[in-house]
ZAMARGU-4260 file (C-alpha; in steps of 0.2 Angstrom, whole numbers, plus 5000, padded with zeros to 4 digits):
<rodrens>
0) 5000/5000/5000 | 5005/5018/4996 | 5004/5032/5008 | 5013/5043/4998 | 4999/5050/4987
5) 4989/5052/5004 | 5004/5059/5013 | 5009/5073/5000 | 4991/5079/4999 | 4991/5078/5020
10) 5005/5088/5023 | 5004/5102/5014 | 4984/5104/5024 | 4996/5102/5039 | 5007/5117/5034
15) 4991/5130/5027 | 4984/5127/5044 | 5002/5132/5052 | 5002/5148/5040 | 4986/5153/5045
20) 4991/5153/5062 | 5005/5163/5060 | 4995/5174/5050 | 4982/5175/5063 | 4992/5179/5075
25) 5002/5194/5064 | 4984/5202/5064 | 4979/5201/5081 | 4995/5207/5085 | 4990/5223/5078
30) 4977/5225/5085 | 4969/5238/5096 | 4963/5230/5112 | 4954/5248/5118 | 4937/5251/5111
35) 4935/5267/5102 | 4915/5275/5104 | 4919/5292/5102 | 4914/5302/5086 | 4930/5309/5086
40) 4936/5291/5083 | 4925/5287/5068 | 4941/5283/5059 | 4949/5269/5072 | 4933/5262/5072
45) 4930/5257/5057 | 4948/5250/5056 | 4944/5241/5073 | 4930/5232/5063 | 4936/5229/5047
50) 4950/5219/5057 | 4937/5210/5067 | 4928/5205/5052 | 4946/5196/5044 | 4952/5190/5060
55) 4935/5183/5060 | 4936/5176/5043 | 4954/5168/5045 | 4950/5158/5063 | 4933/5154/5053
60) 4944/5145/5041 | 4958/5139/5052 | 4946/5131/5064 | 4939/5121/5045 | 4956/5119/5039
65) 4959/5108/5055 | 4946/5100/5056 | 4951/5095/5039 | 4967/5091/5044 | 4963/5079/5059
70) 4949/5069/5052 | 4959/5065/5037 | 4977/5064/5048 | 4964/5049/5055 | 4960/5038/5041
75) 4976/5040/5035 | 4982/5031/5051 | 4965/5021/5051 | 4969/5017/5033 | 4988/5011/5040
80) 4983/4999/5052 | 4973/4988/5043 | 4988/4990/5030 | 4997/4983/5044 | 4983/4970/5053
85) 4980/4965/5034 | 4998/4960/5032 | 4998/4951/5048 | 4983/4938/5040 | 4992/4935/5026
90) 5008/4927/5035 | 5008/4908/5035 | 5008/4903/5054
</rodrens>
């Protein structure tokens, strides 16, 4: 059996959602933790929630990309083990 095929499209999942962590955590790092309610402030505002709204879109993401990751990380292995148990039924004994 052949994990290879499985492995190459698995890690490269594994590394997007390693990005988009960093990335996440560039953003936030940026951002202003105090809250702006003043008119004067109109401005900072509108820059607070625009980066709400992409932080919000890239843990959206992340949080989908894995799950991906681990469910498929999981039948890789699943699909591994009864590579391995078949393996152990075929040996003469």
């Amino acid at each position: 059996m052949h994990l290879t095929l499985y492995l190459a499209t698995w890690i490269p999942l594994v590394v997007l959602v390693g990005v988009l962590a960093i990335y996440r955590n560039m953003m936030a790092s940026h951002e202003d933790e105090s809250i702006h309610v003043l008119d004067g402030d109109a401005p900072q505002v509108a820059a607070q929630a625009k980066l709400s709204h992409r932080l919000e879109a890239v843990e959206r993401w992340g949080k989908i990309l894995t799950t991906v990751v681990i469910v498929y990380g999981l039948v890789i292995g699943a699909m591994y083990l009864y590579y391995i148990w078949q393996q152990g039924a075929k040996l003469p004994g």
